[in-house]
C-alpha positions in Angstrom: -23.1 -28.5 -3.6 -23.1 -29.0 -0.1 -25.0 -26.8 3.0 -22.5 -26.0 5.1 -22.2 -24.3 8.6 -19.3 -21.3 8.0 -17.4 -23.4 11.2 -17.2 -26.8 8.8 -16.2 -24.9 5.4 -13.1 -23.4 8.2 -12.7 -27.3 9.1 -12.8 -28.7 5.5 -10.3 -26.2 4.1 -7.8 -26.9 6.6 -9.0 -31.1 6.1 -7.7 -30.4 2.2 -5.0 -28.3 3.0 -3.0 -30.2 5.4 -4.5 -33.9 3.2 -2.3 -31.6 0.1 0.3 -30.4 1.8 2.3 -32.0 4.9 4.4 -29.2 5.9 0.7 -27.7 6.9 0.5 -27.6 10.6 -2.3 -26.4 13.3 -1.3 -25.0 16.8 -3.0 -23.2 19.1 -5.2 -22.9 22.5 -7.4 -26.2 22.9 -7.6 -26.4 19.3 -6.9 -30.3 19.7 -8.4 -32.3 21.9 -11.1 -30.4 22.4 -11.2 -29.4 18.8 -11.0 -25.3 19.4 -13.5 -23.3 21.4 -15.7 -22.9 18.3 -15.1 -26.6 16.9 -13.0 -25.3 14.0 -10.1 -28.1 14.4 -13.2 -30.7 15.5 -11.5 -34.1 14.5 -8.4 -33.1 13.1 -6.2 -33.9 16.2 -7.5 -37.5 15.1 -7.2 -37.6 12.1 -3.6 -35.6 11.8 -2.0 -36.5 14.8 -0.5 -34.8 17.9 2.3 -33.5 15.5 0.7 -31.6 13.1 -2.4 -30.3 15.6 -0.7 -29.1 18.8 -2.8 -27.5 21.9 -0.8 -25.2 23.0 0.0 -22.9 26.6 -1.3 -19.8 26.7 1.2 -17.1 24.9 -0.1 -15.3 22.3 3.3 -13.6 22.1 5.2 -16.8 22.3 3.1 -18.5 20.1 3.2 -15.9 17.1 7.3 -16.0 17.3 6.9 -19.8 16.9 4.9 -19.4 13.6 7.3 -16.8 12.5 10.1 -19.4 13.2 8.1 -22.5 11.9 7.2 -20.4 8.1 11.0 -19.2 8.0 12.3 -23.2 8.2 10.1 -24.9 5.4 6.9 -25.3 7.1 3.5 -24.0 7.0 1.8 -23.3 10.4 -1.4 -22.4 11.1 -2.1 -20.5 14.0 -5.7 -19.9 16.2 -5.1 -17.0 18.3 -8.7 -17.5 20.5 -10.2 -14.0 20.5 -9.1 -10.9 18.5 -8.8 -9.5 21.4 -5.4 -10.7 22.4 -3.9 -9.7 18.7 -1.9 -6.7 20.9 -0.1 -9.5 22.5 1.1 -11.0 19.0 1.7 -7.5 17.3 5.7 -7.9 18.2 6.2 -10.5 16.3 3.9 -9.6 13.4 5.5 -6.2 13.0 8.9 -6.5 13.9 9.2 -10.4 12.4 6.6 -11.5 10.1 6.0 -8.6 8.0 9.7 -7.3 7.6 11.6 -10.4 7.1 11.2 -10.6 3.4 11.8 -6.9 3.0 15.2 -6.7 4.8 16.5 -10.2 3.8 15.8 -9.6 0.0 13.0 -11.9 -0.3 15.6 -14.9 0.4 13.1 -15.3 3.7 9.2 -16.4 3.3 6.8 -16.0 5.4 4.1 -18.3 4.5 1.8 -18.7 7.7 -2.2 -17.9 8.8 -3.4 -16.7 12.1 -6.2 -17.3 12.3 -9.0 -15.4 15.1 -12.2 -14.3 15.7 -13.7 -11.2 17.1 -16.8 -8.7 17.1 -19.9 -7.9 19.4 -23.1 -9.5 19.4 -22.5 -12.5 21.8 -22.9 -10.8 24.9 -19.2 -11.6 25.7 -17.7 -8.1 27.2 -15.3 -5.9 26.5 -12.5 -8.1 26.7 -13.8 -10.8 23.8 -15.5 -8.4 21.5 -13.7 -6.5 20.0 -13.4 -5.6 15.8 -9.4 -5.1 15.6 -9.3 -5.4 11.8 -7.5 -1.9 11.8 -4.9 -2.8 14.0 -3.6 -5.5 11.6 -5.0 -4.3 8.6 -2.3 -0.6 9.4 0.8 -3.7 8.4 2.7 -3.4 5.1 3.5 -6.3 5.0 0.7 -8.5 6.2 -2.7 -9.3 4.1 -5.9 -9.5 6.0 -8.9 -11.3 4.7 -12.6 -11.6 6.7 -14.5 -13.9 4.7 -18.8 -13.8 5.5 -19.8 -17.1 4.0 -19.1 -20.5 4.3 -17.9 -20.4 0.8 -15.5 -18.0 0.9 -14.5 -18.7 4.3 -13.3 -22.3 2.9 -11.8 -20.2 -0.3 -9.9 -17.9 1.4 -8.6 -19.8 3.9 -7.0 -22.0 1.2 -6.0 -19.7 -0.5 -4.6 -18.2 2.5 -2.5 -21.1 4.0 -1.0 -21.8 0.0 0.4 -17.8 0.1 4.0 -17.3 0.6 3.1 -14.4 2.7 2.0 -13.9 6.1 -2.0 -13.7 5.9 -4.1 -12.2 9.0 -7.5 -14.2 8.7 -10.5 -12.6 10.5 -13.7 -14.4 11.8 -16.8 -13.1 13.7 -18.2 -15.5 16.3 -21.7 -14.5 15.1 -20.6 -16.7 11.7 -19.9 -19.8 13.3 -23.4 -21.5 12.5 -24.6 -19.8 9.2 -25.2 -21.8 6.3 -24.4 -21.6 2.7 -23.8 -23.8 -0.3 -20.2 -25.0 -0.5 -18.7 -27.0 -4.2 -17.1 -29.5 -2.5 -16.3 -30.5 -6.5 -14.1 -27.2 -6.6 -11.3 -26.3 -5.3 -12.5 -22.5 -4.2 -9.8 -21.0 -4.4 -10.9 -17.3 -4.2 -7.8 -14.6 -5.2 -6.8 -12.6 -2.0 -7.5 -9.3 -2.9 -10.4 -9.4 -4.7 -14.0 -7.8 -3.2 -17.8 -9.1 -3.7 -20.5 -7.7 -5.0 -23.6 -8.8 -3.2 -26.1 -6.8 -4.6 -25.8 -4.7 -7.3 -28.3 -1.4 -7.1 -27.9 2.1 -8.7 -28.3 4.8 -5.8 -25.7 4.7 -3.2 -22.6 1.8 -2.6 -22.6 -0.2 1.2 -19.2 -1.2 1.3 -18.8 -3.6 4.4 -17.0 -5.8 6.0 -17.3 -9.7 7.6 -20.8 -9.8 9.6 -21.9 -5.9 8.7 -22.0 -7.5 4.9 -25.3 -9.1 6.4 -26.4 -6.2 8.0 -25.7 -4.5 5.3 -27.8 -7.1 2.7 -30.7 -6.1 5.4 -30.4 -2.5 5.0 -30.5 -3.0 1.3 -33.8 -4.8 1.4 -34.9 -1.6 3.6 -34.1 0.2 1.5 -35.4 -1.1 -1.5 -39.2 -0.6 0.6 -38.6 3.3 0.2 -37.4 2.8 -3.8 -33.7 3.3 -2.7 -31.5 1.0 -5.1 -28.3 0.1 -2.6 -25.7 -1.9 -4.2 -23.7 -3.7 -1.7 -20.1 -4.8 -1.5 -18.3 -7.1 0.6 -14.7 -5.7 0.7 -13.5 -9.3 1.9 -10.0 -8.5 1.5 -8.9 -5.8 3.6 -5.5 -5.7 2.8 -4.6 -5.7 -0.2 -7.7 -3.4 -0.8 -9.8 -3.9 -4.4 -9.7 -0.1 -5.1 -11.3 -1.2 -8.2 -14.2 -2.3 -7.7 -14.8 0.5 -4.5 -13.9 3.0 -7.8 -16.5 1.1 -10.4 -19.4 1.0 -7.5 -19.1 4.9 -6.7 -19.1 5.7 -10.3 -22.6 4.3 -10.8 -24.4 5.3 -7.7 -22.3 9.3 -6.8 -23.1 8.2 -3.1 -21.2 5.8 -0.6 -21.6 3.9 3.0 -19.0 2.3 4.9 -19.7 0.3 7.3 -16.9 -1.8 9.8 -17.5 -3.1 13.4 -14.5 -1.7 14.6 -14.0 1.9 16.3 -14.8 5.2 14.3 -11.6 7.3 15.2 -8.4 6.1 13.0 -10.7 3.1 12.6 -10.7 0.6 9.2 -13.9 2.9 7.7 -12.1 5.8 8.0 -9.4 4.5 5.3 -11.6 3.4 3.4 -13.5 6.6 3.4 -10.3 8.4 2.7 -9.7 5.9 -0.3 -13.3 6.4 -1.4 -12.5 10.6 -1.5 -9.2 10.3 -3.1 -10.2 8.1 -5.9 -14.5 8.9 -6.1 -14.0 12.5 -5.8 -15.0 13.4 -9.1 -18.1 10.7 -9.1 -19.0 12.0 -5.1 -22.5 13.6 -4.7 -22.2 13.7 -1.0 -19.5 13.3 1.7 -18.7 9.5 2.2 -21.1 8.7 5.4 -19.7 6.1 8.1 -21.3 3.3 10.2 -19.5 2.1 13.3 -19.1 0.9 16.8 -18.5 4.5 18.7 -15.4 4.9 20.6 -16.1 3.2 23.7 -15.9 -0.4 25.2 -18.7 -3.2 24.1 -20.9 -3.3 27.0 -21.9 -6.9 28.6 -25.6 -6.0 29.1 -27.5 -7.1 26.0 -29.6 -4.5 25.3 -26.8 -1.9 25.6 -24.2 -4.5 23.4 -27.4 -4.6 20.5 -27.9 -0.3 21.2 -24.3 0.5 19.9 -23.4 -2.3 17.4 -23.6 -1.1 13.6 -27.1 -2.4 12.2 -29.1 -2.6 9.2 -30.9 0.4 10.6 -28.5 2.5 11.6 -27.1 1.8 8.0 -30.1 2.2 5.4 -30.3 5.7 7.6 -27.0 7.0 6.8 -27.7 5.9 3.3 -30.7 7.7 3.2 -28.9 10.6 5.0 -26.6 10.8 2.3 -28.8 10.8 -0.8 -30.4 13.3 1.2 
């Protein structure tokens, strides 16, 4: 096993990936010779060549149609898009391209490429490199979205990811960059898109969360646990395609559920999954599905407000408590 920062496992996927496979390419802004603005791509450029890791101008637009282009003719790109934030700019291509193409050309088209980004609040970075836009891409058929939380799965998915014939939407937070966790380097990790983690199990009420709020989410647990509150926490992982079975199992044990996403409340990723949660739990429900989120507004810049309106481990153990009443 190896201790490794959630940035490296990123890096050593794509080291195996394109070692495995050469039509596995990397483009994207300063992703090469600088190695990517969070060191993702660090050394690849040098190892792989100018060929297969390409800097890129900036067009997120432009740059989405080339890795629609580059999957359709035999190849496998990989594409860093900098900051979730400018996903609007590639939503052309991925809804009128990328996630039709197999659809109206009878599956005699794949579509087998990653974009990869980064997004979410906590870095004091503003409105304009904060946001949570896993709803956005997550509303697809057609795309699968996946927002790993640790360096083990980050490495898993993101294999798995770049082997699926599909177009895969893989989400980061730039809070993850330098956390740490055991990676078997032995293994090849492949983790099954699709497929959600439980991270604690517990008996009294379900925190089903996604990418950074799975920490928060751990925290709340331990919170809690203080006040003899048994939380059982998931980490959805894949957001789309959705494990509606293991959301179904969880709320059968504990009657009560939390969902907790960084993204906006209105039309926002927890509200489908509260919806899923009351069209498949009803039955098991003791309470109405409670929801932790960013409220509708812009991150703020100033620190103290950014840290006031972010989901938290507080904000979530009291809407669990809320709802066991």
């Amino acid at each position: 096993m190896a201790k490794l920062r959630y940035a490296e496992a990123l890096n050593t996927a794509l080291r195996e990936e394109m070692t495995r496979d050469p039509s596995v390419f990397l483009f994207g802004e300063d992703i090469g010779t600088y190695g990517g603005v969070f060191k993702v791509s660090k050394g690849l450029m040098e190892e792989f060549g100018e060929i297969r890791v390409r800097d890129t101008p900036i067009s997120e637009q432009a740059l989405t149609a080339m890795a629609v282009t580059a999957a359709m003719t035999g190849t496998r790109p990989v594409l860093e898009i900098m900051y979730a934030d400018f996903l609007p700019l590639s939503l052309d291509a991925l809804i009128n391209q990328a996630s039709i193409y197999e659809y109206i050309w009878k599956e005699q088209v794949q579509m087998p490429f990653v974009l990869r980004t980064q997004g979410g609040g906590g870095a004091g970075a503003g409105a304009q490199h904060s946001k949570a836009l896993d709803a956005l891409v997550a509303h697809i058929p057609g795309l699968q979205v996946v927002a790993p939380v640790t360096p083990s799965d980050a490495r898993g998915l993101l294999k798995a990811a770049i082997r699926d014939p599909r177009p895969v939407i893989f989400l980061e937070h730039k809070l993850l960059y330098n956390t740490r966790g055991e990676v078997d380097l032995e293994d090849e990790g492949l983790i099954e898109i699709g497929k959600a983690r439980t991270v604690t199990e517990g008996t009294d009420v379900s925190i089903f969360a996604t990418s950074k709020m799975v920490i928060e989410a751990e925290k709340a647990a331990t919170l809690l646990a203080a006040d003899g509150i048994s939380a059982e926490v998931i980490d959805l992982r894949s957001l789309r395609p959705l494990d509606a079975a293991a959301i179904q199992l969880s709320v059968a044990k504990t009657n009560h559920a939390v969902v907790v996403n960084e993204g906006w409340k209105f039309c926002g990723y927890a509200a489908e999954i509260s919806a899923t949660i009351m069209e498949l739990c009803f039955d098991d429900l003791d309470a109405p599905v409670a929801r932790v989120t960013l409220p509708d507004m812009p991150v703020p810049y100033s620190q103290p407000l950014e840290d006031a309106v972010l989901p938290n481990a507080e904000k979530i153990a009291a809407a669990a408590r809320a709802t066991l009443g």
